[in-house]
DOFI-181074 format. One record per residue (C-alpha): residue number from 0; x, y, z. Coordinates in pm, whole numbers, plus 50000, padded with zeros to 5 digits. Layout:
<rs>
   n    xx    yy    zz
 NUM     X     Y     Z
...
</rs>
This chain:
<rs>
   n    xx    yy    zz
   0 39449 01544 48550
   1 39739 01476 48347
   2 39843 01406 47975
   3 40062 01125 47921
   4 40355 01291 47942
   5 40278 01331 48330
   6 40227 01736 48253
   7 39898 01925 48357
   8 39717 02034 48093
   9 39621 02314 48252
  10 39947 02463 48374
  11 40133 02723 48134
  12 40366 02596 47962
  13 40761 02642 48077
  14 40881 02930 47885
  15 41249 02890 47777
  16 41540 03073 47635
  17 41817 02805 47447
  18 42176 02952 47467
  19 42429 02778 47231
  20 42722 02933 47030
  21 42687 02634 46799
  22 42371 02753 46500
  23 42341 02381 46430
  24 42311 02228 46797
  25 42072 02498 46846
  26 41839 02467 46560
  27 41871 02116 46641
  28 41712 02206 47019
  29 41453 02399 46893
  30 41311 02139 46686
  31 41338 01876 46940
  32 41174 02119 47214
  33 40889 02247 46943
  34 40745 01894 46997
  35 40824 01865 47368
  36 40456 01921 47561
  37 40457 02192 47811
  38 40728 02388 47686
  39 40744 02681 47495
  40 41089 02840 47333
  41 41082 03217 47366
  42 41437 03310 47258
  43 41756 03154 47140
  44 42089 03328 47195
  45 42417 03237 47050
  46 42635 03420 47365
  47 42639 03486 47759
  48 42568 03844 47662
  49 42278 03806 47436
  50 42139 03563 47688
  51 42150 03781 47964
  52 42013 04103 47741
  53 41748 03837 47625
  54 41644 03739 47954
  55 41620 04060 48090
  56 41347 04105 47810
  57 41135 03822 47751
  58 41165 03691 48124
  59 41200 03307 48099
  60 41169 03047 48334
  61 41451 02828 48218
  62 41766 02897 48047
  63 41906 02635 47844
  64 42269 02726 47905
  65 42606 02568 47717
  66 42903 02597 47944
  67 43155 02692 47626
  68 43065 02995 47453
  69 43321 03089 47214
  70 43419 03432 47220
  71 43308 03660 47572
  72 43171 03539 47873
  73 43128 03173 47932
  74 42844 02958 48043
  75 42921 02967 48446
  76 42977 03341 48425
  77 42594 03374 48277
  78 42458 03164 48481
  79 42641 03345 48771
  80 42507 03669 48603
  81 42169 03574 48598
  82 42087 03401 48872
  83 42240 03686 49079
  84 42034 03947 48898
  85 41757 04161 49058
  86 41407 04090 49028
  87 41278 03752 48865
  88 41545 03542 48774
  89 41536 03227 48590
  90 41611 02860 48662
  91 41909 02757 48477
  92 41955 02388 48347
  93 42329 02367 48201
  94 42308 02145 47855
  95 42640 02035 47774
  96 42920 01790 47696
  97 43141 01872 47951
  98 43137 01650 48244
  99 43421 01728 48459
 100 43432 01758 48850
 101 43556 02125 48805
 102 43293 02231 48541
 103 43030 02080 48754
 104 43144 02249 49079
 105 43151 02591 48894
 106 42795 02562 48720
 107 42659 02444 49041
 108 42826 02719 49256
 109 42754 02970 49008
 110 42385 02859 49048
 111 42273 02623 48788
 112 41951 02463 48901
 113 42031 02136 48683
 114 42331 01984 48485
 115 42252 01737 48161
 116 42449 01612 47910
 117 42350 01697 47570
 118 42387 01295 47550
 119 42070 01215 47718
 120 41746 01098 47577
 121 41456 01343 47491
 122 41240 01233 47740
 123 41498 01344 48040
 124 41548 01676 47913
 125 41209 01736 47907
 126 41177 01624 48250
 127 41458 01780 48334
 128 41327 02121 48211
 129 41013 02062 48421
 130 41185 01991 48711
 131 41412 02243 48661
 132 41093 02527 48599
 133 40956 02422 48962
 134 41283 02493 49138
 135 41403 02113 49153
 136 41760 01980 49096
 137 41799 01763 48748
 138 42137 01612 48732
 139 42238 01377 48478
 140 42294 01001 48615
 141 42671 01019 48594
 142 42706 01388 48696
 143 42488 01296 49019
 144 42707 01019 49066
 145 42997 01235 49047
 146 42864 01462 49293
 147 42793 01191 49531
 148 43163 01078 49514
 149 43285 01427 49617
 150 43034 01451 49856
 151 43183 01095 50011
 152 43516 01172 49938
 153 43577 01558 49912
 154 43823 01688 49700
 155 44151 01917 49789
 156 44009 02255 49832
 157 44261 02472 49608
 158 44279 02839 49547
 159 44267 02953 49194
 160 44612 03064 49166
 161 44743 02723 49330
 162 44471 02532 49012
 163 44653 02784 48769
 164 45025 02657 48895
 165 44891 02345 48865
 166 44772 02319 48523
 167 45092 02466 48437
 168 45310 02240 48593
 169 45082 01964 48432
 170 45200 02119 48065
 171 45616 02032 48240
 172 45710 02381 48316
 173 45953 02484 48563
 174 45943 02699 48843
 175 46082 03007 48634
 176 45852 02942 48315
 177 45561 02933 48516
 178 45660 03256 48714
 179 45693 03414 48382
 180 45332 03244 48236
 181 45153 03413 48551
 182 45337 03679 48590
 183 45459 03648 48937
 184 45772 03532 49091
 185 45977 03253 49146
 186 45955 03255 49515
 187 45577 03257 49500
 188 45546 02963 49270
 189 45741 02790 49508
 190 45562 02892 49857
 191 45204 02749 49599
 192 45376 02478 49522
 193 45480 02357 49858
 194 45094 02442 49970
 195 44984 02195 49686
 196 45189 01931 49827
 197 45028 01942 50144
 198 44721 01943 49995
 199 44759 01641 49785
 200 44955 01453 50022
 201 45265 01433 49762
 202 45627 01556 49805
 203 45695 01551 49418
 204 45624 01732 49104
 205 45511 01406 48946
 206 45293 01316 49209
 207 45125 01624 49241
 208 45010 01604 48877
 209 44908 01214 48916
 210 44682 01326 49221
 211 44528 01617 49042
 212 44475 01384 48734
 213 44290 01151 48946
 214 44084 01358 49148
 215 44044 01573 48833
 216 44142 01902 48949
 217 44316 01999 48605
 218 44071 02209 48373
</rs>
């Protein structure tokens, strides 16, 4: 039997730990979540380190992880961090406003269960964090129809050092600023550069940052 929220009565309720850097967003969560049925907020941590000391303690079933942080480790890394720990580890469900293809790809690959938007309705994140708590994928609508898209139509698989070249050369730097921004030489920006091409099917500088603005491969 069920209540009408479609939860069991009977089952215990999803135990969750909120991580935000932002004290208002956060307050803001746990009020909304206090009146969410079946769910119960154990801990609230404003970093990826006092999540993952928090987690190791109280032993949720759900993280509600931001992908922006502030200051330390980010959102991917502590998802990466706890999902890769030993013993129990937790479902993570990433909250956020960031809905590129590249944070996506990272939260997923990191090992984020789910990926929301804080812009959805109650009712989704709630069934999201459900859903989430019982080992099932919760994407937003227009993050799973990103995904699909890639999935159709896969993206140019780049190294990081070739996205980090790129990003620069999206800001207009030359071959011998960027060098000097990474810290390697001008020969090797060129040999990436000439890779990137042939990734993106381009033979220009301006064509290479069109492509990677349209596929969204800049961060």
């Amino acid at each position: 039997m069920t209540d009408q929220a479609g939860q069991d009565p009977a089952r215990a309720p999803v135990r969750i730990l909120v991580c935000d850097d932002h004290v208002v967003v956060r307050a803001g969560l746990l009020a909304l979540l206090d009146s969410a049925p079946g769910i119960e907020v154990v801990g609230e941590a404003g970093t990826g380190e006092e999540a993952l000391a928090l987690a190791a303690r109280l032993v949720p079933d759900v993280v509600l992880m931001d992908l922006q942080l502030g200051e330390g480790i980010d959102g991917v890394e502590t998802t990466r961090r706890l999902t890769a720990a030993p013993g129990p580890s937790p479902h993570v469900l990433v909250l956020t406003t960031y809905d590129t293809d590249a944070d996506i790809t990272r939260a997923i690959e990191a090992g984020a269960t789910g990926y929301l938007l804080k812009a959805e309705r109650p009712e989704e994140l709630f069934a999201a964090i459900h859903a989430a708590a019982r080992g099932r994928t919760a994407l937003s609508g227009p993050v799973a129809s990103r995904v699909m898209a890639n999935l159709r139509s896969p993206r140019p698989s780049l190294t990081d050092r070739e996205r980090d070249i790129l990003a620069q050369l999206a800001t207009g730097l030359g071959n011998r600023e960027i060098a000097r921004a990474l810290f390697i030489s001008e020969a090797t920006v060129k040999t990436h550069l000439r890779r990137i091409y042939d990734k993106l099917g381009v033979d220009t500088r301006a064509g290479a940052v069109a492509v990677a603005k349209e596929q969204r491969l800049l961060p």
